[in-house]
C-alpha positions as a Markdown table, in Angstrom:
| # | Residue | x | y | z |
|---|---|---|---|---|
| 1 | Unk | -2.8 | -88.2 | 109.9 |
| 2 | Unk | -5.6 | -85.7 | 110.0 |
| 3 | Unk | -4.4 | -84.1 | 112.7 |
| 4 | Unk | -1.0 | -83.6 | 111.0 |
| 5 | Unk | -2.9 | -82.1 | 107.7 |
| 6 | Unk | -4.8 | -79.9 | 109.7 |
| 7 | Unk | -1.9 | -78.6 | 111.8 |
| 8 | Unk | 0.1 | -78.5 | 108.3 |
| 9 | Unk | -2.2 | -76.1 | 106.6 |
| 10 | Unk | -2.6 | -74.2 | 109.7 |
| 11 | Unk | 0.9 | -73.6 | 109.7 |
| 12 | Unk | 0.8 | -72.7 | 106.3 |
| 13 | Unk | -2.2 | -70.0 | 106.5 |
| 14 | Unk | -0.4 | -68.7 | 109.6 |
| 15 | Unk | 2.9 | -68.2 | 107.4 |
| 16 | Unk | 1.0 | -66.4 | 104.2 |
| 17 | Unk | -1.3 | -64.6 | 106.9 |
| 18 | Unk | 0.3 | -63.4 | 109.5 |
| 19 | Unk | 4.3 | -63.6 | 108.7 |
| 20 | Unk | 3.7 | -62.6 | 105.2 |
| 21 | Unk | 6.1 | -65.3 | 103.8 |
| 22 | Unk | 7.0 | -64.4 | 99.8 |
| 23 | Unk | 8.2 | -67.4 | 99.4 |
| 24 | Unk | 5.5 | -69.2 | 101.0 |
| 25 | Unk | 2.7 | -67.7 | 98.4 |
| 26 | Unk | 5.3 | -68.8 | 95.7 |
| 27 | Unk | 5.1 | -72.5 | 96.5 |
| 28 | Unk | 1.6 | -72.0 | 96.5 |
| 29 | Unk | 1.2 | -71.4 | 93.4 |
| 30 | Unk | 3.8 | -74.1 | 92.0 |
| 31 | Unk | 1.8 | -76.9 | 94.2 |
| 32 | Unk | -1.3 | -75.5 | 92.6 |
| 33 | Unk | 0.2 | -75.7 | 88.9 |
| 34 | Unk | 1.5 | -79.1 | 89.3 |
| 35 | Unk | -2.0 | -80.3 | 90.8 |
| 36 | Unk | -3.6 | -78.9 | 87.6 |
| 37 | Unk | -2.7 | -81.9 | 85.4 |
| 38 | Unk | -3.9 | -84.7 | 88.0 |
| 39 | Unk | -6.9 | -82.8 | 88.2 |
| 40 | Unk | -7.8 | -82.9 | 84.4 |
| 41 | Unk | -7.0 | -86.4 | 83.8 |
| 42 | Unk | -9.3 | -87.9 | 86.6 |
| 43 | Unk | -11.6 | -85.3 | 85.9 |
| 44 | Unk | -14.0 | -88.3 | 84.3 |
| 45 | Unk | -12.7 | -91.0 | 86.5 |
| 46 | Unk | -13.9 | -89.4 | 89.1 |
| 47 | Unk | -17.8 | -88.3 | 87.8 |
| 48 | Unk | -17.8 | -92.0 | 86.7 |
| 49 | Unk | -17.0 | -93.5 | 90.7 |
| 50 | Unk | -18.8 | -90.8 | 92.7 |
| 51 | Unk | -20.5 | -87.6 | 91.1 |
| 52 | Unk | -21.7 | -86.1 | 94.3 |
| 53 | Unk | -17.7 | -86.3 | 95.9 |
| 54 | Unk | -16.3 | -85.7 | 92.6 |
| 55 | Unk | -18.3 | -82.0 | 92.0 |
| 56 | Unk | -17.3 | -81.0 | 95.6 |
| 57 | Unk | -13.6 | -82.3 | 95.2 |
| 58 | Unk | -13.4 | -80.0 | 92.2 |
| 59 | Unk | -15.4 | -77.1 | 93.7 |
| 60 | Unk | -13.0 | -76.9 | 96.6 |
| 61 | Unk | -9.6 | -77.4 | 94.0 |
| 62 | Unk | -11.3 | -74.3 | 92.4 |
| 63 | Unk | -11.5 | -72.3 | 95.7 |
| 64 | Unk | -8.0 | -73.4 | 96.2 |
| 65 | Unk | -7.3 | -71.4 | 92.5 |
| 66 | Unk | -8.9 | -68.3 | 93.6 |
| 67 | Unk | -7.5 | -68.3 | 96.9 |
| 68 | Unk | -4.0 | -68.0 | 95.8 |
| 69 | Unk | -4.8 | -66.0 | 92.3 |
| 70 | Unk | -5.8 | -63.8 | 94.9 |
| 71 | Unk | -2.6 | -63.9 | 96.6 |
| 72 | Unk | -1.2 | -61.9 | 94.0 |
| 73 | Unk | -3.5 | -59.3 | 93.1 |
| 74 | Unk | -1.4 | -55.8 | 93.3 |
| 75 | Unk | -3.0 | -55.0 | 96.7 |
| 76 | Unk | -1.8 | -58.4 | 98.1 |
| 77 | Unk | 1.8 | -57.6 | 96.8 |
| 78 | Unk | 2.0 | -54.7 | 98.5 |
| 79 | Unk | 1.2 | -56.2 | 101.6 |
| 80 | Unk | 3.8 | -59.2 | 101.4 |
| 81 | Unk | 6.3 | -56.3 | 100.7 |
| 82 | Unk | 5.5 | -55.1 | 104.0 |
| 83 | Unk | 4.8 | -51.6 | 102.7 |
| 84 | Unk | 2.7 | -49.5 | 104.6 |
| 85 | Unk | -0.5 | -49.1 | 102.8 |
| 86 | Unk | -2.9 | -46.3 | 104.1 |
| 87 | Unk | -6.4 | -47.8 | 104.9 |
| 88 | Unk | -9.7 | -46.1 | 102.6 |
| 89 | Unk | -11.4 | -43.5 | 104.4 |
């Protein structure tokens, strides 16, 4: 099963990354929307059964938020429109 989620969300980096998949930065944000409830109700649950794993669970759900925020900063639109964009001199 690990090896499936790793090769899973290879697949998925290689899709945003190097196909520049619209549609695949869309459901990226939806997944990350719908995970945003989950998050907040067993936000105490999980302080109260492991702080150390809880704190690194929701450290890496945050990275997960900035990583696809940053998905659709106007630079990052441009790209997935596959315009050319001249590189800074």
């Amino acid at each position: 099963m690990f090896v499936c989620s790793i090769a899973g969300q290879s697949l998925w980096i290689w899709l945003i990354a190097r196909k520049r998949q619209n549609w695949a930065r869309w459901i990226s944000l939806v997944m990350v929307i719908i995970g945003i409830p989950s998050v907040i109700i067993d936000f105490d649950e999980r302080f109260r059964f492991n702080a150390v794993a809880a704190i690194l669970f929701h450290t890496g759900y945050l990275l997960l938020v900035v990583a696809v925020v940053l998905l659709f900063r106007s630079d990052a639109r441009a790209w997935f429109s596959r315009a050319r964009v001249a590189p800074d001199t």
